[in-house]
DSSP file (Angstrom, degrees, kcal/mol; ACC not computed):
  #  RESIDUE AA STRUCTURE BP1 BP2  ACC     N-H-->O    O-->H-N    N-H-->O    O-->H-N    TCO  KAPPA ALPHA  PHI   PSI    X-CA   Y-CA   Z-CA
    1    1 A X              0   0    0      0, 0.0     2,-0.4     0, 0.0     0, 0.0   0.000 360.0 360.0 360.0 137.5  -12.5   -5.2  -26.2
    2    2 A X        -     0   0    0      4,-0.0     2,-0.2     3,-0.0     3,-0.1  -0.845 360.0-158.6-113.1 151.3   -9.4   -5.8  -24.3
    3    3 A X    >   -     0   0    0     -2,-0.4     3,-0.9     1,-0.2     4,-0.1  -0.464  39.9 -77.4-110.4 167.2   -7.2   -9.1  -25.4
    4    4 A X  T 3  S+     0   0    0      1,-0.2    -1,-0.2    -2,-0.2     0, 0.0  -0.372 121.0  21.6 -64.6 141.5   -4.6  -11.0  -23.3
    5    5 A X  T 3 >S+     0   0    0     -2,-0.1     5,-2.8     1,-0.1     3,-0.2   0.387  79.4 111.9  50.9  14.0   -1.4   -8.8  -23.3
    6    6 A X  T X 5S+     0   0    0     -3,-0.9     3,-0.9     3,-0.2    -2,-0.1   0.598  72.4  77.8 -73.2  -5.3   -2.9   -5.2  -24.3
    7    7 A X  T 3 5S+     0   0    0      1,-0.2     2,-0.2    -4,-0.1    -1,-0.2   0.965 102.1  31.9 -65.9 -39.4   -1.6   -4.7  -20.4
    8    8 A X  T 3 5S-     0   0    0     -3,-0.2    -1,-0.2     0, 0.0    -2,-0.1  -0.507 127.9 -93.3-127.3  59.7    2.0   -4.4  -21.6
    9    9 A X  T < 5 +     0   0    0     -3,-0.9    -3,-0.2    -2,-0.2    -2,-0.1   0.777  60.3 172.3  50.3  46.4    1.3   -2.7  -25.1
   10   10 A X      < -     0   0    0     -5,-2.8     2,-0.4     1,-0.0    -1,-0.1   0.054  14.5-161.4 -59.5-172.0    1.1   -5.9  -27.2
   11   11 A X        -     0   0    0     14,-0.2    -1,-0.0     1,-0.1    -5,-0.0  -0.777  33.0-158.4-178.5 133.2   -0.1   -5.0  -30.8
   12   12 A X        -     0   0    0     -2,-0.4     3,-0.3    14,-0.0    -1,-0.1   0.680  52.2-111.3 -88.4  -3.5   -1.5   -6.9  -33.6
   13   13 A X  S    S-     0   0    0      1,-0.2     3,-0.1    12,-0.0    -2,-0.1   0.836  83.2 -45.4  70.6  47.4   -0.3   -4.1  -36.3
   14   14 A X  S    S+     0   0    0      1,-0.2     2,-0.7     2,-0.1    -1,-0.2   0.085 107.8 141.7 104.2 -44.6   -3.9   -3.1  -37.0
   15   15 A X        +     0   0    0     -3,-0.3    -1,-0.2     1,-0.1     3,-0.1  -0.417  22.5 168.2 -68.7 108.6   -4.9   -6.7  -37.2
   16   16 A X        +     0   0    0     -2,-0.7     2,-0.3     1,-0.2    -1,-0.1   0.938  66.9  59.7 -77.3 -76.4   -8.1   -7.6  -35.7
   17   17 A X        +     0   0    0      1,-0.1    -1,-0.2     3,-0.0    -2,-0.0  -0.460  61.1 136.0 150.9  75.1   -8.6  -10.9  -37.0
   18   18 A X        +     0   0    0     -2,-0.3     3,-0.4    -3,-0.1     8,-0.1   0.324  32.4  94.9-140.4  11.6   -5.8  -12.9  -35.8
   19   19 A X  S    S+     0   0    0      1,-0.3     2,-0.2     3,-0.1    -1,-0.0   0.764  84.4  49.9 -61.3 -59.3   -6.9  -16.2  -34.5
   20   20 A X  S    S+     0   0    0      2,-0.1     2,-0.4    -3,-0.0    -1,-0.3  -0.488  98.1  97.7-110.9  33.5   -6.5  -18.6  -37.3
   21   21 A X        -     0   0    0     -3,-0.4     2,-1.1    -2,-0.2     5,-0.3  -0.900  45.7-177.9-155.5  96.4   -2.5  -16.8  -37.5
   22   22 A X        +     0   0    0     -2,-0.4     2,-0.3     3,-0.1    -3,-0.1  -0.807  55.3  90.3-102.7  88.3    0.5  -18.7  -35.8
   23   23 A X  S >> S-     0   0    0     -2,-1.1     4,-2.3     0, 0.0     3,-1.0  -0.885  99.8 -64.0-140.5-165.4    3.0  -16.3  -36.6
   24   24 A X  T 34 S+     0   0    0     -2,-0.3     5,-0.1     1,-0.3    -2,-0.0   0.643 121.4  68.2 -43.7 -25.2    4.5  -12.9  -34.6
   25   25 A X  T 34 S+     0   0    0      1,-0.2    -1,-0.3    -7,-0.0   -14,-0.2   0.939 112.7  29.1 -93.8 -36.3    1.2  -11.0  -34.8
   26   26 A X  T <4 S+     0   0    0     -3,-1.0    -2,-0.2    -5,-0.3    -1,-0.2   0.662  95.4  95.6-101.6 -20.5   -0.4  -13.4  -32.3
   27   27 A X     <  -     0   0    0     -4,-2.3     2,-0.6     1,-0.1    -5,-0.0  -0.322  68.9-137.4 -60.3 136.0    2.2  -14.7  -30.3
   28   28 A X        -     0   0    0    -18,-0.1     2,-0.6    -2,-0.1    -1,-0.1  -0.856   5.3-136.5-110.9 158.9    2.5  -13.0  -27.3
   29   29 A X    >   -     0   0    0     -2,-0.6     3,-2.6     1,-0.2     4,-0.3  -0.790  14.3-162.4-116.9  81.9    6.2  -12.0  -25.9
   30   30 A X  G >  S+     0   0    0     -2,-0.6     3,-2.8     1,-0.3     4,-0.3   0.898  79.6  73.3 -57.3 -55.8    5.6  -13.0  -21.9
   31   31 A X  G >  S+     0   0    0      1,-0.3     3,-0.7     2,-0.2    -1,-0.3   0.653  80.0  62.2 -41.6 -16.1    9.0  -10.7  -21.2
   32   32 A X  G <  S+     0   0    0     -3,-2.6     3,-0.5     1,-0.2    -1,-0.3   0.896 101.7  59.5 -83.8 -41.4    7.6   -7.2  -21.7
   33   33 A X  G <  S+     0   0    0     -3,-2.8    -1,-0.2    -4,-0.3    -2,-0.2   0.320  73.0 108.7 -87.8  25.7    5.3   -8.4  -18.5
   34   34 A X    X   +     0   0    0     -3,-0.7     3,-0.6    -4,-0.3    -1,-0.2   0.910  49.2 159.7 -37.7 -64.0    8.4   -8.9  -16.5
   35   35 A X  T 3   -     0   0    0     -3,-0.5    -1,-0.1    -4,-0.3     4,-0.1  -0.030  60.0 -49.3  74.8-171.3    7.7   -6.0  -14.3
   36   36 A X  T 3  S-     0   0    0      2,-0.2    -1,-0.2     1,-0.1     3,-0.1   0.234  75.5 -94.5 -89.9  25.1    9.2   -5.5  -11.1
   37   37 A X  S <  S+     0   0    0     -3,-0.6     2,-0.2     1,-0.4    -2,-0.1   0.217  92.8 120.0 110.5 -21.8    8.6   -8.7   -9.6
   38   38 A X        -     0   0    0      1,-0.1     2,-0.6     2,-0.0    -1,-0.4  -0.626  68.8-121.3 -86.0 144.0    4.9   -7.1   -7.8
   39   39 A X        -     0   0    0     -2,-0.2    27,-0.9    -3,-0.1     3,-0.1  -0.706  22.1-118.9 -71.2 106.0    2.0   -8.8   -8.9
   40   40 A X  S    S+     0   0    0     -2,-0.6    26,-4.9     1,-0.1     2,-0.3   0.773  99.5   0.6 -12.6 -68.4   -0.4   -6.3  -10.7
   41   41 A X  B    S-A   65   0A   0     24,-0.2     2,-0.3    26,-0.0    24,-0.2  -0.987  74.5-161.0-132.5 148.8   -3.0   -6.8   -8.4
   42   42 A X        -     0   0    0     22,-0.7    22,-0.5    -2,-0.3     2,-0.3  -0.887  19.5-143.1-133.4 147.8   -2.7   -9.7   -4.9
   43   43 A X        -     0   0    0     -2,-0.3     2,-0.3    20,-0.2    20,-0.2  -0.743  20.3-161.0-117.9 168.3   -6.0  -10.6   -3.6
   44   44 A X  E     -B   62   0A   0     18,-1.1    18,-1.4    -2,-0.3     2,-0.4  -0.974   6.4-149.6-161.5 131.7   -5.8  -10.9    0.3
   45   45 A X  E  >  -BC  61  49A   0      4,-2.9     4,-0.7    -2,-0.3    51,-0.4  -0.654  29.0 -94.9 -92.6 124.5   -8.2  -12.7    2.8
   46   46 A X  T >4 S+     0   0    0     14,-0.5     3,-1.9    -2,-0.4    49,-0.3   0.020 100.1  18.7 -20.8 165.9   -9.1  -11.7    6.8
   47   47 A X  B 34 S+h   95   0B   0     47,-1.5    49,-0.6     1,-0.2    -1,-0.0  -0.429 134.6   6.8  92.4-157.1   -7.2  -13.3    9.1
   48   48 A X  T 34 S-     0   0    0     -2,-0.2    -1,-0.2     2,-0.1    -2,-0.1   0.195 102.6 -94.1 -84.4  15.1   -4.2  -14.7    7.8
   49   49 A X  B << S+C   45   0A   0     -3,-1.9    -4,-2.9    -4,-0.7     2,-0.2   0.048  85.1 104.2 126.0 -61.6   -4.0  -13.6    4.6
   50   50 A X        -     0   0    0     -6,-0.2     2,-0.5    -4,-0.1    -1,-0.3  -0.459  50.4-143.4 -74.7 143.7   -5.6  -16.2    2.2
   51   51 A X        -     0   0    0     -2,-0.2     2,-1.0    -6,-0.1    -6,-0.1  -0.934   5.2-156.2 -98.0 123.9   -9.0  -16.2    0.4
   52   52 A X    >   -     0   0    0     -2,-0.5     3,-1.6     1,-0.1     6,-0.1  -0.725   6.9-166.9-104.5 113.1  -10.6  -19.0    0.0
   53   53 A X  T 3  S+     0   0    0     -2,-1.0    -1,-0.1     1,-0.3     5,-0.1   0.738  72.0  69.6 -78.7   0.4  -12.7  -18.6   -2.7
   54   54 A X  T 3   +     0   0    0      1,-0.1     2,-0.5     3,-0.0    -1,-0.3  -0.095  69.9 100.4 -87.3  20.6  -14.6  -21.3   -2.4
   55   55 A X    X   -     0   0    0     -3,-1.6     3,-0.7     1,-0.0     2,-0.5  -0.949  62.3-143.8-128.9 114.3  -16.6  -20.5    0.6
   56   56 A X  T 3  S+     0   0    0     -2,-0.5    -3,-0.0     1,-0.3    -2,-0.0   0.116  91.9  55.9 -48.9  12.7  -19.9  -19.3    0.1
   57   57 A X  T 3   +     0   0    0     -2,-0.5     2,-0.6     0, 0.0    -1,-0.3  -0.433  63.4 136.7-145.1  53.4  -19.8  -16.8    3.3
   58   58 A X    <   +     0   0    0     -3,-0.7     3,-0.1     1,-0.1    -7,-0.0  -0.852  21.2 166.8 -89.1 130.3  -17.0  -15.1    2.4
   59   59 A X        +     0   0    0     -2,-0.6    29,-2.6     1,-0.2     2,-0.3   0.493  57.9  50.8-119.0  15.0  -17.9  -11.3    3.2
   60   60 A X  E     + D   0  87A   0     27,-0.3   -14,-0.5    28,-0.2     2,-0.3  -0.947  56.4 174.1-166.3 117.2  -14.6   -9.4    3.1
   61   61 A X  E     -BD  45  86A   0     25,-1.2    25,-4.0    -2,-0.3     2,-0.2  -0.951  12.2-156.2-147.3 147.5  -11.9   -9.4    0.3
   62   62 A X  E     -BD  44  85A   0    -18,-1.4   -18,-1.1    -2,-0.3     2,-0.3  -0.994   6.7-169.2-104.6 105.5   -8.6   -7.3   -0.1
   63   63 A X        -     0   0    0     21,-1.6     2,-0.8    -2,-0.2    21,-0.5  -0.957  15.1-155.9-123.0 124.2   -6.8   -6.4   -2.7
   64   64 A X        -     0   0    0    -22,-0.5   -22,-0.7    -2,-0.3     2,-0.4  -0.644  15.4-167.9 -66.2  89.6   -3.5   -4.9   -3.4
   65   65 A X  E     -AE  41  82A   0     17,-2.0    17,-1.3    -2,-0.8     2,-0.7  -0.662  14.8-140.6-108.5 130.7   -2.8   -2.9   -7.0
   66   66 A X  E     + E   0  81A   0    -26,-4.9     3,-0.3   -27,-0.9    15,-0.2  -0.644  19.9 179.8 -94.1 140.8    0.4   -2.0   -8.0
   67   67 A X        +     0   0    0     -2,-0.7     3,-0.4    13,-0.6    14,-0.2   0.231  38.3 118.7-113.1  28.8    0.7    1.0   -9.6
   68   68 A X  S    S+     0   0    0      1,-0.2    -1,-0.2    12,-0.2    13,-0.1   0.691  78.0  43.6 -45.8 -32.4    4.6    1.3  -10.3
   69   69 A X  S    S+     0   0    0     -3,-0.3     2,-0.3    11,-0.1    -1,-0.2   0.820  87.4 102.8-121.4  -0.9    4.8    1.5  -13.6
   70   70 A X        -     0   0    0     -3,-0.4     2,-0.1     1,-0.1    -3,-0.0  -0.469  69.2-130.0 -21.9 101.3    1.6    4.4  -14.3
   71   71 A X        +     0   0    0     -2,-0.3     2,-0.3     5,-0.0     3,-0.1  -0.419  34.3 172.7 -57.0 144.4    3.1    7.9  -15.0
   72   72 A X        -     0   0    0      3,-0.2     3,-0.2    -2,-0.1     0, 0.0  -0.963  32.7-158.2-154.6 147.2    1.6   10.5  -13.0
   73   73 A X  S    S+     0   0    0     -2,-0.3    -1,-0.1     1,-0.2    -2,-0.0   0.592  97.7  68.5 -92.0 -16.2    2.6   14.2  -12.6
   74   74 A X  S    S+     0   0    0     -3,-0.1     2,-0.3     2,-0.0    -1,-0.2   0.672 110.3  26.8 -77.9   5.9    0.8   14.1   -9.4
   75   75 A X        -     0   0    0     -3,-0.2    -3,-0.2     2,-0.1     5,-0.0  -0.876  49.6-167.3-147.0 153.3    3.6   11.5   -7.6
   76   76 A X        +     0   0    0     -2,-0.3    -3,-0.1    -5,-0.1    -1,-0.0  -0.273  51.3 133.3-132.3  22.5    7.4   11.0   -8.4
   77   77 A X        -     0   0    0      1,-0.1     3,-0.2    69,-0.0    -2,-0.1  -0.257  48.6-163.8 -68.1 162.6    7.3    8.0   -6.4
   78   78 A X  S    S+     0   0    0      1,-0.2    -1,-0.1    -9,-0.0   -10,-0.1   0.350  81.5  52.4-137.9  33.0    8.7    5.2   -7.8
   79   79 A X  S    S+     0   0    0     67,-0.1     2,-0.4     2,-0.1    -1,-0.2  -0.599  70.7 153.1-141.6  70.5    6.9    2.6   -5.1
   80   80 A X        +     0   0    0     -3,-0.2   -13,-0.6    65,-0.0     2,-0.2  -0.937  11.9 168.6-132.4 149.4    3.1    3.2   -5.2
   81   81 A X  E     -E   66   0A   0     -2,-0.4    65,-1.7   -14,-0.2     2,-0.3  -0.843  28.9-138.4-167.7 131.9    0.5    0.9   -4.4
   82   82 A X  E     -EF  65 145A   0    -17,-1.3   -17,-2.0    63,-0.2     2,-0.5  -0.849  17.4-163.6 -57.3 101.4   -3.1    0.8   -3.8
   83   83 A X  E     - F   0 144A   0     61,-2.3    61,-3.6   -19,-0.3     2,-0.3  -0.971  14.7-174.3-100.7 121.4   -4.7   -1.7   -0.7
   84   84 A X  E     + F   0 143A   0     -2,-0.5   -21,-1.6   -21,-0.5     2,-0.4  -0.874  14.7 172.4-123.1 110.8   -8.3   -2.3   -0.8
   85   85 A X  E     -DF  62 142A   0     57,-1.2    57,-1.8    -2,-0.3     2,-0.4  -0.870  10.1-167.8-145.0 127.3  -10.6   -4.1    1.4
   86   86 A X  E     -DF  61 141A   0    -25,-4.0   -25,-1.2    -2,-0.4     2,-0.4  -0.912  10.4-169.7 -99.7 138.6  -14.4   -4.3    1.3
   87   87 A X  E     +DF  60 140A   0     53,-1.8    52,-0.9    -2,-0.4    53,-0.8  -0.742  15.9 170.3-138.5 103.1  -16.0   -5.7    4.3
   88   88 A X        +     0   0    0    -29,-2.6   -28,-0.2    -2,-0.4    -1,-0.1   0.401  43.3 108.9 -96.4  21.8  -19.5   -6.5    4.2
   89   89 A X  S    S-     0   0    0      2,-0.2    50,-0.2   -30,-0.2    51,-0.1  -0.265  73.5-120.4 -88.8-171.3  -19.8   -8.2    7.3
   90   90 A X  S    S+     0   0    0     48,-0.1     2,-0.4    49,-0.1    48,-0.2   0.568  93.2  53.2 -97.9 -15.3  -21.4   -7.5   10.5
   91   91 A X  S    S-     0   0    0     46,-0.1    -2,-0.2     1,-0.1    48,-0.2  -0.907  91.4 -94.0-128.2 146.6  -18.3   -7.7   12.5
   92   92 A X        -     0   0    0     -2,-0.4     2,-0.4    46,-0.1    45,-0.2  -0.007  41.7-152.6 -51.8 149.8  -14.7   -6.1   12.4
   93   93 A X        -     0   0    0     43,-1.0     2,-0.4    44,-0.2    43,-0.1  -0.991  14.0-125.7-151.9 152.3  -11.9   -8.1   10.5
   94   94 A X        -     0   0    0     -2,-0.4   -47,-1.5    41,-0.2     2,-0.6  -0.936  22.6-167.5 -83.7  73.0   -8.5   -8.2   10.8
   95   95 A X  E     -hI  47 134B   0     39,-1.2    39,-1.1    -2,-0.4   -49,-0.1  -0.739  15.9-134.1 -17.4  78.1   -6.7   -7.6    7.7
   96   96 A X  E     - I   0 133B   0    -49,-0.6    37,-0.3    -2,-0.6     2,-0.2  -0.193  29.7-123.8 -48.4 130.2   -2.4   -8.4    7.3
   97   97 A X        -     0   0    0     35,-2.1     2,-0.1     1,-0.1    -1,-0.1  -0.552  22.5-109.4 -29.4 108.3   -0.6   -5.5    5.6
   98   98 A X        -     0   0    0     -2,-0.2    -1,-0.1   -54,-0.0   -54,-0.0  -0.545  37.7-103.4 -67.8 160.1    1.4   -6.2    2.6
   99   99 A X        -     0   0    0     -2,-0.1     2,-0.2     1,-0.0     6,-0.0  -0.078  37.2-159.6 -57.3 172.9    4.9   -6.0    3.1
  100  100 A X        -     0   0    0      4,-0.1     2,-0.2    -3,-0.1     5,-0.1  -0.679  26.3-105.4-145.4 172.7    6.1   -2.6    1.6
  101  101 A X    >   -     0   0    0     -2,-0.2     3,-1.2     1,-0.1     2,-0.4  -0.490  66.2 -62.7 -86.2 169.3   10.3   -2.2    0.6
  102  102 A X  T 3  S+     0   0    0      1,-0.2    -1,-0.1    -2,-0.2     3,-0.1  -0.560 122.2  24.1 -74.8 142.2   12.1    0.1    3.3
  103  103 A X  T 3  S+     0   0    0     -2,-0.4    46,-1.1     1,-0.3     2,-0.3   0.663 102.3  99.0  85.7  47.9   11.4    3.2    3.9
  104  104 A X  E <   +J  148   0C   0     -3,-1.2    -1,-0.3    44,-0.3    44,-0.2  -0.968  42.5 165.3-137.0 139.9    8.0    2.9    2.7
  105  105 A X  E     -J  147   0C   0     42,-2.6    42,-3.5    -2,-0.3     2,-0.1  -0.859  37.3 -72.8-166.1-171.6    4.8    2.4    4.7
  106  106 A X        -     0   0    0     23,-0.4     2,-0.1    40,-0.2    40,-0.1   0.050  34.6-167.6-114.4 175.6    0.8    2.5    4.6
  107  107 A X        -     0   0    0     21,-0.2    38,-5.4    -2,-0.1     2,-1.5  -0.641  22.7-121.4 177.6 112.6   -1.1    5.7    4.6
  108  108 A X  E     +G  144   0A   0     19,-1.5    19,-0.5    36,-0.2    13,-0.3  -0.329  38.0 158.9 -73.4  87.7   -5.0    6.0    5.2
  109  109 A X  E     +     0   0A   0     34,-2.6    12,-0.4    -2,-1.5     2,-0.4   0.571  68.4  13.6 -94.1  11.1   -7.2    7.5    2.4
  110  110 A X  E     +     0   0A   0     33,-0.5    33,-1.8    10,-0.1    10,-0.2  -0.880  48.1 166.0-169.9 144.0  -10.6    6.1    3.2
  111  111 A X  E >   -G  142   0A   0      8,-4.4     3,-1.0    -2,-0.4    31,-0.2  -0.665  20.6-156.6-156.3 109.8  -11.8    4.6    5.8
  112  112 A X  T 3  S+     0   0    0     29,-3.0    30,-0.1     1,-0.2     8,-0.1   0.792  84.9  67.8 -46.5 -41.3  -15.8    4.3    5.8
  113  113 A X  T 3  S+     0   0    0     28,-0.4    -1,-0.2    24,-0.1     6,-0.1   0.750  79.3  85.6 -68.0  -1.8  -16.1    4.0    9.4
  114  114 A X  S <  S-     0   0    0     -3,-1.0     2,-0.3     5,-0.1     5,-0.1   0.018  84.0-104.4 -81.7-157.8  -15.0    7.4   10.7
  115  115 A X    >   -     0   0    0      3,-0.1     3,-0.6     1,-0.1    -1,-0.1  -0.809  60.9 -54.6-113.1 171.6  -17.1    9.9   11.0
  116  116 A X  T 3  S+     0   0    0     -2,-0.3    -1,-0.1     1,-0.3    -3,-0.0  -0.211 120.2  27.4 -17.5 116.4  -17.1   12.9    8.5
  117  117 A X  T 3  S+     0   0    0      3,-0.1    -1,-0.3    -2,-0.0     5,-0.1   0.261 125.3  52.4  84.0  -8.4  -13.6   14.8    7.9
  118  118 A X  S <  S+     0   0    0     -3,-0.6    -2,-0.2     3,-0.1     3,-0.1   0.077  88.5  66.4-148.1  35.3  -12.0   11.9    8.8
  119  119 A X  S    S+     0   0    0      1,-0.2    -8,-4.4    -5,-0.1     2,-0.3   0.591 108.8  38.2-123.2 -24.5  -13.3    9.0    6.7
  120  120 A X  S    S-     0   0    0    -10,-0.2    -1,-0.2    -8,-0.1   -10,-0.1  -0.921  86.3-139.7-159.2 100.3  -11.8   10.5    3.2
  121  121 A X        -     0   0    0    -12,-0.4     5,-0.1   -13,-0.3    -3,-0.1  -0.118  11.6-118.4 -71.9 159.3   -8.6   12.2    3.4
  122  122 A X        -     0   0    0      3,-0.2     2,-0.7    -5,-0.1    -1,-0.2  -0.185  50.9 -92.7 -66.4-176.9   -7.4   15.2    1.8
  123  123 A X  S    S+     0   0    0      1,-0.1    -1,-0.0     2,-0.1   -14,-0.0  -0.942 111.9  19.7 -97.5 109.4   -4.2   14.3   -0.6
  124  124 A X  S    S+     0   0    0     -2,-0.7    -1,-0.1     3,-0.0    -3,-0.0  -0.168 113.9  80.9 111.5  -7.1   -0.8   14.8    1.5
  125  125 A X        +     0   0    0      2,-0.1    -3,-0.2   -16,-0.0     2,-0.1   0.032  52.9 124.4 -81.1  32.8   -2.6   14.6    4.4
  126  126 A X        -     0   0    0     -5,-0.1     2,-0.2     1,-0.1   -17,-0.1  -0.399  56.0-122.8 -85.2 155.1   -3.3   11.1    5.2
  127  127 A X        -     0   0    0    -19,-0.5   -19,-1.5    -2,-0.1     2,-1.4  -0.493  36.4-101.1 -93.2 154.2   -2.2    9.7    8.7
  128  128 A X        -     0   0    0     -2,-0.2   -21,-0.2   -21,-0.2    -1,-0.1  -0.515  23.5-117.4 -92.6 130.5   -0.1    7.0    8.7
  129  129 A X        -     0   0    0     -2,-1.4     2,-0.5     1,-0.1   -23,-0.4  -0.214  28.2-155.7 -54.1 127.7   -0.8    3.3    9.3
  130  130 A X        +     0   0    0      3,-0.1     2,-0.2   -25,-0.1    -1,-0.1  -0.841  53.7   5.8 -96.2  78.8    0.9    1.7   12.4
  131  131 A X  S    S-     0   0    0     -2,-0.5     0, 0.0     3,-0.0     0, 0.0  -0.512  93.8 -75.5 118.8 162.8    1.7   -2.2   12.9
  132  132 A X  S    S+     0   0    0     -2,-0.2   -35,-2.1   -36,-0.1     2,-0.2   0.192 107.3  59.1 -82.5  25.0    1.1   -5.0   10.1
  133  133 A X  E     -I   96   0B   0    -37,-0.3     2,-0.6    -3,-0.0   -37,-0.2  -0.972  64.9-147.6-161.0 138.0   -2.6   -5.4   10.3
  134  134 A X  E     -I   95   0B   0    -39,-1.1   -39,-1.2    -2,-0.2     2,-0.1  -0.990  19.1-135.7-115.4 116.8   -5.7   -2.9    9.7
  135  135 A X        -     0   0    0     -2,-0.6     2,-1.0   -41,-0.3   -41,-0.2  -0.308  24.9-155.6 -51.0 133.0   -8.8   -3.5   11.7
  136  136 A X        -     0   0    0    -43,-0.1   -43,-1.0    -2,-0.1     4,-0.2  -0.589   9.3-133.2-127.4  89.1  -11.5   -3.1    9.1
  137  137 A X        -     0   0    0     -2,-1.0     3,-0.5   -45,-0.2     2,-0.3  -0.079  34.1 -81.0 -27.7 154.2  -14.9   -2.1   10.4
  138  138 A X  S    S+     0   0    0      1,-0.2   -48,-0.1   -48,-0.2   -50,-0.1  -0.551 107.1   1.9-107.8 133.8  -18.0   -3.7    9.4
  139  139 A X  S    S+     0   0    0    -52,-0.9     2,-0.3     1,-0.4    -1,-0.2   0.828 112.6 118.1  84.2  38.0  -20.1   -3.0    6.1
  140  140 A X  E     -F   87   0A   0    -53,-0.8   -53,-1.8    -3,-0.5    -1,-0.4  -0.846  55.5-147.7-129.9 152.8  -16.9   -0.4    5.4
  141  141 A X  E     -F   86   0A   0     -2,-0.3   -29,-3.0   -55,-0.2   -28,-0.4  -0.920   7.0-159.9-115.9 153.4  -14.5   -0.2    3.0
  142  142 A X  E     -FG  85 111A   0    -57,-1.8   -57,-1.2    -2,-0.2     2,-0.9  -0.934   5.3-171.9-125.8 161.0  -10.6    1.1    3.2
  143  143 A X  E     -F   84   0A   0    -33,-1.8   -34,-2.6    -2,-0.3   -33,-0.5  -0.818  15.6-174.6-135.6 122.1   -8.6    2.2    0.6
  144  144 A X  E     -FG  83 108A   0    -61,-3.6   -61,-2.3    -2,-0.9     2,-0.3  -0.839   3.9-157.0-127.5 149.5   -4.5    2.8    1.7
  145  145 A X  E     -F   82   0A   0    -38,-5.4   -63,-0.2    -2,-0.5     2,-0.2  -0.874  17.7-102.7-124.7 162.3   -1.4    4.2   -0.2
  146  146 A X        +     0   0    0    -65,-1.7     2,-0.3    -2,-0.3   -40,-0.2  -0.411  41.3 147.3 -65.6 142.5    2.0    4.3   -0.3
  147  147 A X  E     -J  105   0C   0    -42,-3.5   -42,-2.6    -2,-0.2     2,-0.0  -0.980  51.1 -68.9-169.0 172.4    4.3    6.9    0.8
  148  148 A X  E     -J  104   0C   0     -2,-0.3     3,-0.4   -44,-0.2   -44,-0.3  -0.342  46.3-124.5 -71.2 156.7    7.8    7.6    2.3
  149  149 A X  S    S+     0   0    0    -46,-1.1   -45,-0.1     1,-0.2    -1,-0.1   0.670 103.5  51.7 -78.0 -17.1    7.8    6.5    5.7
  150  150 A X              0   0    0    -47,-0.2    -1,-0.2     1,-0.1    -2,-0.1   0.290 360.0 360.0 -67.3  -7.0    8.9   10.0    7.1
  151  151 A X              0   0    0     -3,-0.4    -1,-0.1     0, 0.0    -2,-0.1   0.484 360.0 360.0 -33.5 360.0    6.4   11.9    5.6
């Protein structure tokens, strides 16, 4: 079962059973989830940006995950991020970009709408995204990464 703060290694020292225990083994220590300032995951709306989650015909949600601080042998990047948009509606939507740092930009690994050979990129080949908004096709999903911006 995962507990509040196993994201940034908390530890009970073994201790399951920790409820009824106001000391150091239950306290969590909010500074180890400093991070860099990126929100794990940012949820992101059509449009301008916002979800409103409270309307019962929403058919399209985005979401950004950062994956900075995940080791990987396959990357030495040290600004990678995941964008993800499901779109189950009938019509294309309009989808803002998050902002990226310089000299960093968008890169297309899926895209449902293409046709085959071009929907689900190899890895180093993905083309790069152009402008601050992805047109998102309907009943499709996209999935985009980060990468140098001269690649």
């Amino acid at each position: 079962m995962i507990t509040a703060g196993d994201g940034f290694m908390r530890t009970q020292m073994g201790n399951n059973n920790v409820y009824a225990q106001d000391n150091g083994i239950s306290w969590l220590d909010w500074d180890l989830c400093a991070g860099d300032g990126i929100p794990d995951i940012h949820w992101v709306g059509p449009g301008e940006g916002q979800v409103n989650w409270e309307d019962p015909e929403l058919r399209c949600l985005g979401f950004q995950v950062d994956g900075n601080e995940v080791e990987s042998a396959d990357r030495d990047e040290k600004d990678y991020r995941l964008f993800i948009v499901f779109n189950s509606d009938g019509d294309t939507q309009a989808f803002p970009l998050p902002p990226l740092v310089e000299g960093r930009a968008w890169y297309r690994a899926i895209d449902t709408t293409l046709s085959p050979g071009e929907d689900l990129m190899e890895p180093g080949t993905e083309p790069r995204v152009e402008g601050d908004q992805y047109m998102v096709g309907p009943r499709s999903c996209i999935v985009l990464i980060t990468g140098e911006a001269g690649k």
